[in-house]
PyMOL Python script that loads the backbone (N, CA, C, O; Angstrom):
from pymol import cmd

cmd.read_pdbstr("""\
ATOM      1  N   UNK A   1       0.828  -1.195   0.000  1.00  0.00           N
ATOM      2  CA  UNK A   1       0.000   0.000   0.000  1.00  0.00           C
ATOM      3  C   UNK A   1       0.868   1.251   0.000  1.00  0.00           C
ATOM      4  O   UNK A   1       0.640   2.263  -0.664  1.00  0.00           O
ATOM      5  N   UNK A   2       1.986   1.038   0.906  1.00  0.00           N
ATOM      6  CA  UNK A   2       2.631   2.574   1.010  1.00  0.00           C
ATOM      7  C   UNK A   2       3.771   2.646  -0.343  1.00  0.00           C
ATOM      8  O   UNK A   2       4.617   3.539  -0.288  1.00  0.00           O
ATOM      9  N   UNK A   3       3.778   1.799  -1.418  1.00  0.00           N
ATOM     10  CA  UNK A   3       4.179   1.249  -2.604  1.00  0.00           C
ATOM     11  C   UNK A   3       3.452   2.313  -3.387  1.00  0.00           C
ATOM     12  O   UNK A   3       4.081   3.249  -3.880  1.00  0.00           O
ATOM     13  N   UNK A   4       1.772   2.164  -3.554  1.00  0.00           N
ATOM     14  CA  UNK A   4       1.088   2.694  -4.048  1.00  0.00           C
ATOM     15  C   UNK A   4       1.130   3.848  -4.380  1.00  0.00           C
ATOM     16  O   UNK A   4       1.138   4.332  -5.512  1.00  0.00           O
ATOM     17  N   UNK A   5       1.175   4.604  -2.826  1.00  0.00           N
ATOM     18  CA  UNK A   5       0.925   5.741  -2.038  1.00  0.00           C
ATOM     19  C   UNK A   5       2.128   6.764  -2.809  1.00  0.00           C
ATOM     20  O   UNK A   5       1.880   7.878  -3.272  1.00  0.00           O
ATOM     21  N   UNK A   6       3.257   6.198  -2.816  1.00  0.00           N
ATOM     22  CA  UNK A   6       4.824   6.934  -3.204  1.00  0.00           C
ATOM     23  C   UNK A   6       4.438   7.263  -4.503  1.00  0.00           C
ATOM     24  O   UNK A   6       4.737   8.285  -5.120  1.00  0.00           O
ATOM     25  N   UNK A   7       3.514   5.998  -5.006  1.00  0.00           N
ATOM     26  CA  UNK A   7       3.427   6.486  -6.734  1.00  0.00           C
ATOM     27  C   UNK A   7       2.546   7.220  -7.076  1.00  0.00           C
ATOM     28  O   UNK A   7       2.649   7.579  -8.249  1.00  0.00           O
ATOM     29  N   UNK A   8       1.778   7.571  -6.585  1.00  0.00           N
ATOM     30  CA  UNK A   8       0.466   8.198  -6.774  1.00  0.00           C
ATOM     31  C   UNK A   8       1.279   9.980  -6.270  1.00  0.00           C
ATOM     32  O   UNK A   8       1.187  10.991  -6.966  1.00  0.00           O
ATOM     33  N   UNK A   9       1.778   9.915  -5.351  1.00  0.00           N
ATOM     34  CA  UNK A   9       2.665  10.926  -5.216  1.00  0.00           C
ATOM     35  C   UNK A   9       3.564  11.364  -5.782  1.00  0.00           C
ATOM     36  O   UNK A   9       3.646  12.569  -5.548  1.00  0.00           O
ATOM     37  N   UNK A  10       4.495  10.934  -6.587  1.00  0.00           N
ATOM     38  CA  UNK A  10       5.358  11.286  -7.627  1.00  0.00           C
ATOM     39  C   UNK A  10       4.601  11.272  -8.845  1.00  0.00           C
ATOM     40  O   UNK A  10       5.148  12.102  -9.572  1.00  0.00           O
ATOM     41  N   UNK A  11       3.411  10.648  -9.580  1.00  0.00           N
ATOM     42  CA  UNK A  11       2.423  10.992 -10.927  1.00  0.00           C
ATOM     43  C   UNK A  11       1.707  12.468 -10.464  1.00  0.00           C
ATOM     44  O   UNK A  11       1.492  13.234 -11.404  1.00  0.00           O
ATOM     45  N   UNK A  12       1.323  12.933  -9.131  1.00  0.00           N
ATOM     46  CA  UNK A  12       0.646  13.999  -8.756  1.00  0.00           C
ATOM     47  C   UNK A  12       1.779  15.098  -8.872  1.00  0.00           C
ATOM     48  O   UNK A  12       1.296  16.183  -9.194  1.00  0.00           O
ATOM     49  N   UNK A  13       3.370  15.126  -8.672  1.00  0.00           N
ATOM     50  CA  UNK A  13       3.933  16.277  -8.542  1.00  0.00           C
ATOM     51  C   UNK A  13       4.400  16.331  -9.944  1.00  0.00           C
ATOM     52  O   UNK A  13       4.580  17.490 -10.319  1.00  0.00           O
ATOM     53  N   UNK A  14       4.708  15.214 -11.034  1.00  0.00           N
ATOM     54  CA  UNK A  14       4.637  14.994 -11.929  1.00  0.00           C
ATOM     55  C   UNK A  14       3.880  16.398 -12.827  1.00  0.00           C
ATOM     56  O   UNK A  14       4.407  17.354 -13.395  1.00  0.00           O
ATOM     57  N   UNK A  15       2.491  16.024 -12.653  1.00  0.00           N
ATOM     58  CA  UNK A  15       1.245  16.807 -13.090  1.00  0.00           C
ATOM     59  C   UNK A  15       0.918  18.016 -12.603  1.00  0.00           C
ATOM     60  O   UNK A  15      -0.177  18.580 -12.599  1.00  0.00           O
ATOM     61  N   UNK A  16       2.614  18.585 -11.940  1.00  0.00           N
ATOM     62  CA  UNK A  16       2.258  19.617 -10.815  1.00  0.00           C
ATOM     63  C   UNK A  16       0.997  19.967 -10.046  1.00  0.00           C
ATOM     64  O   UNK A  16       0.508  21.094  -9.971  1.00  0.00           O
ATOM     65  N   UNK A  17       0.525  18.839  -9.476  1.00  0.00           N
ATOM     66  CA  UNK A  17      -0.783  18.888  -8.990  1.00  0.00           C
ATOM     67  C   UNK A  17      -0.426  18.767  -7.040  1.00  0.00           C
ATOM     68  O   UNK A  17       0.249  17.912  -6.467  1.00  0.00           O
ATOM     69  N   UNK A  18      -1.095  19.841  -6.496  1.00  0.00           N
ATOM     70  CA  UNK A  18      -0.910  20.186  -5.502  1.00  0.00           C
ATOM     71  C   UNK A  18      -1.451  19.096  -4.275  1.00  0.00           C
ATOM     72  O   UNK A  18      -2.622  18.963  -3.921  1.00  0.00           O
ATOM     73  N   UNK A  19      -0.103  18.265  -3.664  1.00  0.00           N
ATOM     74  CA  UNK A  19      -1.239  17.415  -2.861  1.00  0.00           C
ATOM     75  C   UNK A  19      -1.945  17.604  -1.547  1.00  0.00           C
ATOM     76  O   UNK A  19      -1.699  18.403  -0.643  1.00  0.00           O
ATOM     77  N   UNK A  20      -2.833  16.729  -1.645  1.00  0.00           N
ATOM     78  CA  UNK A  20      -3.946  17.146  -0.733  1.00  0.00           C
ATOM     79  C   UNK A  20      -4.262  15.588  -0.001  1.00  0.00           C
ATOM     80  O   UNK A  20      -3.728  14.542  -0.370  1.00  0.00           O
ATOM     81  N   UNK A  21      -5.485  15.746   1.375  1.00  0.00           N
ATOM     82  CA  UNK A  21      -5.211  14.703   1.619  1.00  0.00           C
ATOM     83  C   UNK A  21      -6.189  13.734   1.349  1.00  0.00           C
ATOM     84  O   UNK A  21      -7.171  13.659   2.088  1.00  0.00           O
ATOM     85  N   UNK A  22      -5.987  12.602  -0.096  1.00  0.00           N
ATOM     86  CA  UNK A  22      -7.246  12.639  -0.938  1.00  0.00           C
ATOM     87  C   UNK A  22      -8.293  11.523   0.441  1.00  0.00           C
ATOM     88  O   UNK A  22      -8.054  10.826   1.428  1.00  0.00           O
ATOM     89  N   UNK A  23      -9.638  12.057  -0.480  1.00  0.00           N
ATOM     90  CA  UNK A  23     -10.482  11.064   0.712  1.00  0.00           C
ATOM     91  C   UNK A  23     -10.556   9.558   0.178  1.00  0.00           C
ATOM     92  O   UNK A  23     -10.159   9.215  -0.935  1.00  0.00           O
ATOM     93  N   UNK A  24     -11.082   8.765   1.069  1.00  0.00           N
ATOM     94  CA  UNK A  24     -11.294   7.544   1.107  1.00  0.00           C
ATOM     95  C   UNK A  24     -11.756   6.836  -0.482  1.00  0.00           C
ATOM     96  O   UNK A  24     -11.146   5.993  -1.141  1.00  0.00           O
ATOM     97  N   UNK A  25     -13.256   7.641  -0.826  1.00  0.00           N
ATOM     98  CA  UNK A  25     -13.226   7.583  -1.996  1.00  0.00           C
ATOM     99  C   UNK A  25     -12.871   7.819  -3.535  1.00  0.00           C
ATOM    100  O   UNK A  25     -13.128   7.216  -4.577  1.00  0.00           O
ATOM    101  N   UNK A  26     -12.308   8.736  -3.267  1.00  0.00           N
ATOM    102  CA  UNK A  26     -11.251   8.999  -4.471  1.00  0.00           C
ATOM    103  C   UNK A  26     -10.565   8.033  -4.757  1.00  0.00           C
ATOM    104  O   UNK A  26     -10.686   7.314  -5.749  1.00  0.00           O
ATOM    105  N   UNK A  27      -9.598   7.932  -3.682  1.00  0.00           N
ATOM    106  CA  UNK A  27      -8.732   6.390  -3.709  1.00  0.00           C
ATOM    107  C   UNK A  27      -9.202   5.393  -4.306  1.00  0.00           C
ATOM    108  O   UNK A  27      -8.577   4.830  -5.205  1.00  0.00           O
ATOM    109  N   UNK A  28     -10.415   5.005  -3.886  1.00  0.00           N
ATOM    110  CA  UNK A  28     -11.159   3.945  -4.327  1.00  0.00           C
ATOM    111  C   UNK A  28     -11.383   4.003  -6.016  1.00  0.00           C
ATOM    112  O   UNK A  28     -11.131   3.151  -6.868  1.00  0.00           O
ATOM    113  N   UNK A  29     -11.951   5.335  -6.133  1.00  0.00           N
ATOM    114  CA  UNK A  29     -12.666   5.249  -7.689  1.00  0.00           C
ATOM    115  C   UNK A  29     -10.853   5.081  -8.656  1.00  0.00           C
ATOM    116  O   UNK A  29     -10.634   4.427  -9.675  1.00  0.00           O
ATOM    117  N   UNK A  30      -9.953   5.851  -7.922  1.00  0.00           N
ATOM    118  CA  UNK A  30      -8.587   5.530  -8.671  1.00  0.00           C
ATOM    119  C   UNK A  30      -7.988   4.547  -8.985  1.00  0.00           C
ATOM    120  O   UNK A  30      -7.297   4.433  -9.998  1.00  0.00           O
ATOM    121  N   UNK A  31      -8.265   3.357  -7.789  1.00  0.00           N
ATOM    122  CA  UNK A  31      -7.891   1.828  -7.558  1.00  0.00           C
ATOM    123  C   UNK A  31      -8.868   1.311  -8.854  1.00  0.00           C
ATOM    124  O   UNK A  31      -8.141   0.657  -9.602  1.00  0.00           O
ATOM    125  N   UNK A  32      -9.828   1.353  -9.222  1.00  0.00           N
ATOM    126  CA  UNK A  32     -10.903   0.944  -9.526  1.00  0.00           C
ATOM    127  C   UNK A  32     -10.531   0.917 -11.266  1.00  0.00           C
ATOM    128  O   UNK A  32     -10.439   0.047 -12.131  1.00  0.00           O
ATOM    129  N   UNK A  33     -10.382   2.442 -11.192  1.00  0.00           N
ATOM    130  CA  UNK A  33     -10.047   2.800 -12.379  1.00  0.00           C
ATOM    131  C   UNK A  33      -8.634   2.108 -13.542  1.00  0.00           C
ATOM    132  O   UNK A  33      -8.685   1.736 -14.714  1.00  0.00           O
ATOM    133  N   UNK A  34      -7.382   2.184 -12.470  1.00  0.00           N
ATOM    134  CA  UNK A  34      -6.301   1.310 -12.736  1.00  0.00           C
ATOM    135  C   UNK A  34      -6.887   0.092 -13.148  1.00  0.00           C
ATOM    136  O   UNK A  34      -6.850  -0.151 -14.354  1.00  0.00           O
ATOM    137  N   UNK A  35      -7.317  -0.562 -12.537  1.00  0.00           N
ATOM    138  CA  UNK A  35      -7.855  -2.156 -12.400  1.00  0.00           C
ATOM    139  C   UNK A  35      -8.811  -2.258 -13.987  1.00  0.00           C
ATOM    140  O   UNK A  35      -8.779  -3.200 -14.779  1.00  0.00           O
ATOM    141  N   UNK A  36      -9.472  -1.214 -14.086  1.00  0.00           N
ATOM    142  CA  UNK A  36     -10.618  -1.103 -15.645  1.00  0.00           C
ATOM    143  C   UNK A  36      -8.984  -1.047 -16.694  1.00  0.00           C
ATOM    144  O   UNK A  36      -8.673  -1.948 -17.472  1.00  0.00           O
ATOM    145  N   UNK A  37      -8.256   0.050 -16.482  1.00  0.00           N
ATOM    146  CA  UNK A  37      -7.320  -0.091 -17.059  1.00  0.00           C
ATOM    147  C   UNK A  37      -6.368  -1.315 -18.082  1.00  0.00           C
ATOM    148  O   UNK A  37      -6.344  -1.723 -19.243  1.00  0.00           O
ATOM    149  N   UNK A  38      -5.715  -1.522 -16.877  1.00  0.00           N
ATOM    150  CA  UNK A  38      -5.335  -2.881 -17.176  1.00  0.00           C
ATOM    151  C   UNK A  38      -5.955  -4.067 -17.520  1.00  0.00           C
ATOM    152  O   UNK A  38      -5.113  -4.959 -17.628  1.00  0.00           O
ATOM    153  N   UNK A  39      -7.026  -4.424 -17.725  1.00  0.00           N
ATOM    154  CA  UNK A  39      -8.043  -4.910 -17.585  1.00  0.00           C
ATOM    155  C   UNK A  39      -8.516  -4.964 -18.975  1.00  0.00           C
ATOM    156  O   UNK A  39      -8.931  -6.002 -19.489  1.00  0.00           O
ATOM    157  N   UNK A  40      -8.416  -3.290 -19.864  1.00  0.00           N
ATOM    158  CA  UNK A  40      -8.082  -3.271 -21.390  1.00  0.00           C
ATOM    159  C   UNK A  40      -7.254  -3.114 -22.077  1.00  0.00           C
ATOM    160  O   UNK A  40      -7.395  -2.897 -23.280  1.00  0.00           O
ATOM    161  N   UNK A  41      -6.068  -3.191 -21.413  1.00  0.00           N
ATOM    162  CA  UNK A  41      -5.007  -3.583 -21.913  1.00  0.00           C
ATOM    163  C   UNK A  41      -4.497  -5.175 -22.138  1.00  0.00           C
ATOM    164  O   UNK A  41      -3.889  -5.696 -23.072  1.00  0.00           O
ATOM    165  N   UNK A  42      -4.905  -5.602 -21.135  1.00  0.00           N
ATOM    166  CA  UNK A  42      -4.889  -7.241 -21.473  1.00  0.00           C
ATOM    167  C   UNK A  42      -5.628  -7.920 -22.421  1.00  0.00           C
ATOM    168  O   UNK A  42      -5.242  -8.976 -22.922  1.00  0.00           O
ATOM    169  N   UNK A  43      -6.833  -7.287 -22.737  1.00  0.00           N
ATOM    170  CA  UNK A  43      -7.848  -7.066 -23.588  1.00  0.00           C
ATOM    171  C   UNK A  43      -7.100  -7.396 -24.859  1.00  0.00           C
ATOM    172  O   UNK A  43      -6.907  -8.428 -25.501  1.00  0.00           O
ATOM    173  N   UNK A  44      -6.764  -6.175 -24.975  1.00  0.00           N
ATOM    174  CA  UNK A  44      -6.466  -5.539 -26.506  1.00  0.00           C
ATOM    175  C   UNK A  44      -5.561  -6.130 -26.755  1.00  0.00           C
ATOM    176  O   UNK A  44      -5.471  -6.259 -27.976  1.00  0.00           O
ATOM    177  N   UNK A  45      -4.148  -6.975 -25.796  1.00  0.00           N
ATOM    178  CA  UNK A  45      -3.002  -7.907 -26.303  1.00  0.00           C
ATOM    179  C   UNK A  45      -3.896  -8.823 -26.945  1.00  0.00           C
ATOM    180  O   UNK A  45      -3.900  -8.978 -28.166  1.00  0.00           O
ATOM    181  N   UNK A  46      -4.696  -9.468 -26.117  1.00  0.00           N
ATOM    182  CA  UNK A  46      -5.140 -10.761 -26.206  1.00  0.00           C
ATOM    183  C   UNK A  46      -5.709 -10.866 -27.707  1.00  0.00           C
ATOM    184  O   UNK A  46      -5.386 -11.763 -28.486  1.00  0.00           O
ATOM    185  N   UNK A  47      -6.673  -9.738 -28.025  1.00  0.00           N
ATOM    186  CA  UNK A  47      -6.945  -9.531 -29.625  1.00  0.00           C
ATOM    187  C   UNK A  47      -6.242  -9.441 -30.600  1.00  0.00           C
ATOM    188  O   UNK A  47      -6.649  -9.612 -31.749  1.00  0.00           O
ATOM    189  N   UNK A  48      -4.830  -9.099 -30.214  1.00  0.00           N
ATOM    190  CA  UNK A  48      -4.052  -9.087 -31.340  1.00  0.00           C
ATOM    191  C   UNK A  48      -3.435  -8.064 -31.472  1.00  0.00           C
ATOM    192  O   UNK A  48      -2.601  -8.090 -32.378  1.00  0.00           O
ATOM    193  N   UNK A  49      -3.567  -6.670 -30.611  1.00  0.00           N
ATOM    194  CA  UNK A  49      -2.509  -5.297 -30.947  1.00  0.00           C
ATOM    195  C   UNK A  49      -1.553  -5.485 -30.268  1.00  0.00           C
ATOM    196  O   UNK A  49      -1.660  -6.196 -29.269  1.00  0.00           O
ATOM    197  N   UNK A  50      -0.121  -4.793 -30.681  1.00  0.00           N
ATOM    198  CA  UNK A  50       1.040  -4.990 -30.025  1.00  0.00           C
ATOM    199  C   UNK A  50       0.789  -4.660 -28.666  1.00  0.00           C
ATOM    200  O   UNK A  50      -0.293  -4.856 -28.112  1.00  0.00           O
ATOM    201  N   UNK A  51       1.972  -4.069 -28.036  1.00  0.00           N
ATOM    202  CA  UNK A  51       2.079  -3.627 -26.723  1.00  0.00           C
ATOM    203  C   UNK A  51       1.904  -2.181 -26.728  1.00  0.00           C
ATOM    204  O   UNK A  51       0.955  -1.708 -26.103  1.00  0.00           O
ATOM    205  N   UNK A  52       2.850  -1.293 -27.471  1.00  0.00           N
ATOM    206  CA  UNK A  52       2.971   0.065 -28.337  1.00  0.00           C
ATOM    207  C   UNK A  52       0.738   0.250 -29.036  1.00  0.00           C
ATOM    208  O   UNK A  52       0.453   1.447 -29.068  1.00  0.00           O
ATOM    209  N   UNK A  53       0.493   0.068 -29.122  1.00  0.00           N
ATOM    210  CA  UNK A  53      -0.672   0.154 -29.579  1.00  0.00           C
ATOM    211  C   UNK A  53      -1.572  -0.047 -28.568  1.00  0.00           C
ATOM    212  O   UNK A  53      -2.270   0.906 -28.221  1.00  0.00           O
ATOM    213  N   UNK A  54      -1.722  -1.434 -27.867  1.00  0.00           N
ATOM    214  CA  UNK A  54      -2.483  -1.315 -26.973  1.00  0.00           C
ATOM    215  C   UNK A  54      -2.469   0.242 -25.693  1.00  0.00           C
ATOM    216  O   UNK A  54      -3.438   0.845 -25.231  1.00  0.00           O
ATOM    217  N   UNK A  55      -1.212   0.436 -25.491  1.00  0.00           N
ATOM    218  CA  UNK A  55      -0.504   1.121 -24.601  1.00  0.00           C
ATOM    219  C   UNK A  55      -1.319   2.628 -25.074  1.00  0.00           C
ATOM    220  O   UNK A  55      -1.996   3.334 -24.328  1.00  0.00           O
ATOM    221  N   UNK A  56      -1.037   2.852 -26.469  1.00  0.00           N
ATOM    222  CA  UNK A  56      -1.974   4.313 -27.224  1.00  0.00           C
ATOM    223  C   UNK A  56      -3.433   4.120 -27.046  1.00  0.00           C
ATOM    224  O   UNK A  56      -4.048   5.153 -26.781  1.00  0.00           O
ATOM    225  N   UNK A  57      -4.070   3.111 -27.125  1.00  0.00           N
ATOM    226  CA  UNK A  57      -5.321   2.614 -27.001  1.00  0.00           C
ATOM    227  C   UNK A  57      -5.670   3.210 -25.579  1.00  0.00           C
ATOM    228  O   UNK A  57      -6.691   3.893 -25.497  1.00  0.00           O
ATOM    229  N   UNK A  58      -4.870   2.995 -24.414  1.00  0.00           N
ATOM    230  CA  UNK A  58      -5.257   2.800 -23.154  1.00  0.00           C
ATOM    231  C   UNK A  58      -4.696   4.138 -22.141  1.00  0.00           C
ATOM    232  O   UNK A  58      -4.539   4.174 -20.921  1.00  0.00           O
ATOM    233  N   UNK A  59      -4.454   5.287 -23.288  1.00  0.00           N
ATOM    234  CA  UNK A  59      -3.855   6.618 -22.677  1.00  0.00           C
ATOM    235  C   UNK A  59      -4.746   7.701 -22.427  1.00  0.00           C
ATOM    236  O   UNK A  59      -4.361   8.609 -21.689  1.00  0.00           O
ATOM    237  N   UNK A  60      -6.197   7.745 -23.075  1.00  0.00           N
ATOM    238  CA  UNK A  60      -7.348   8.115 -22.829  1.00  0.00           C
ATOM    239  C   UNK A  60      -8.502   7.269 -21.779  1.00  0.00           C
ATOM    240  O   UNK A  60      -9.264   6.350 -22.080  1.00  0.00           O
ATOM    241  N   UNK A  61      -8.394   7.649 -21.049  1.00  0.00           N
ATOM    242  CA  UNK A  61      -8.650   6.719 -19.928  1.00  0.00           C
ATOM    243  C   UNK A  61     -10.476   6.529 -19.897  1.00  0.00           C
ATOM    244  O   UNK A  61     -11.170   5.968 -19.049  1.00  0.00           O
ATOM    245  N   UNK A  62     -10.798   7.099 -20.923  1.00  0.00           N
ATOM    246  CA  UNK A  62     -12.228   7.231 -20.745  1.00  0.00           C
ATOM    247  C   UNK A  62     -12.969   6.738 -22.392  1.00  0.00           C
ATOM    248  O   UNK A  62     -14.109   6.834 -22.847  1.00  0.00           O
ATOM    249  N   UNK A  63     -11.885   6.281 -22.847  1.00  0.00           N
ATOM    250  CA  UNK A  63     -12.294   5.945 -24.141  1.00  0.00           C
ATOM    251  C   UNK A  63     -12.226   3.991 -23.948  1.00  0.00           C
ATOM    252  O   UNK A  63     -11.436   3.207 -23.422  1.00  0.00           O
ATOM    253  N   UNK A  64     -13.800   3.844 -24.861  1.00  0.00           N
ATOM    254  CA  UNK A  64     -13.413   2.029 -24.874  1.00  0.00           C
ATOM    255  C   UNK A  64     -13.455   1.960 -26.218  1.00  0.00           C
ATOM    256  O   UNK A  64     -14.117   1.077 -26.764  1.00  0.00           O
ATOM    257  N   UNK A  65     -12.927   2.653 -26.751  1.00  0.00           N
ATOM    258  CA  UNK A  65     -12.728   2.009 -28.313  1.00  0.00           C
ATOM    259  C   UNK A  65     -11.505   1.469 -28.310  1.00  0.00           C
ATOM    260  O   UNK A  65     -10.577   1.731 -27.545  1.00  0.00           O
ATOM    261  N   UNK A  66     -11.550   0.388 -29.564  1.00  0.00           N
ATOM    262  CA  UNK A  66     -10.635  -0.768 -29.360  1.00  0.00           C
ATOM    263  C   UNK A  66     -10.144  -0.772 -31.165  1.00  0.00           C
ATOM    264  O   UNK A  66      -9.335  -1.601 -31.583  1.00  0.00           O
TER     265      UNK A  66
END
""", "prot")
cmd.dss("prot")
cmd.show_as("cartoon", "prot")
cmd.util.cbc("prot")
cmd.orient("prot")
């Protein structure tokens, strides 16, 4: 967890995004979100796009086109 925590903290200063101390659910919908993530990325190997492709596929985090 405190694995997590470091990374989510270095992608936030990354994004110069000011941290704060996120709530319970945020976390959650973020965990959640990763997990949908990967989830179409394994997807999209499994169909047949490279890694490089799937990877472009899966950089809009709100898109399910395939």
């Amino acid at each position: 967890m405190k694995e997590n925590e470091k990374g989510l903290d270095k992608l936030l200063n990354t994004a110069n995004v000011k941290k704060h101390d996120p709530d319970v659910e945020s976390v959650e919908c973020f965990r959640r979100l990763a997990k949908m993530t990967k989830i179409k990325y394994d997807a999209l190997i499994k169909e047949g796009f490279n890694k490089d492709q799937a990877l472009e596929l899966c950089k809009n985090i709100l898109s399910m086109n395939t």
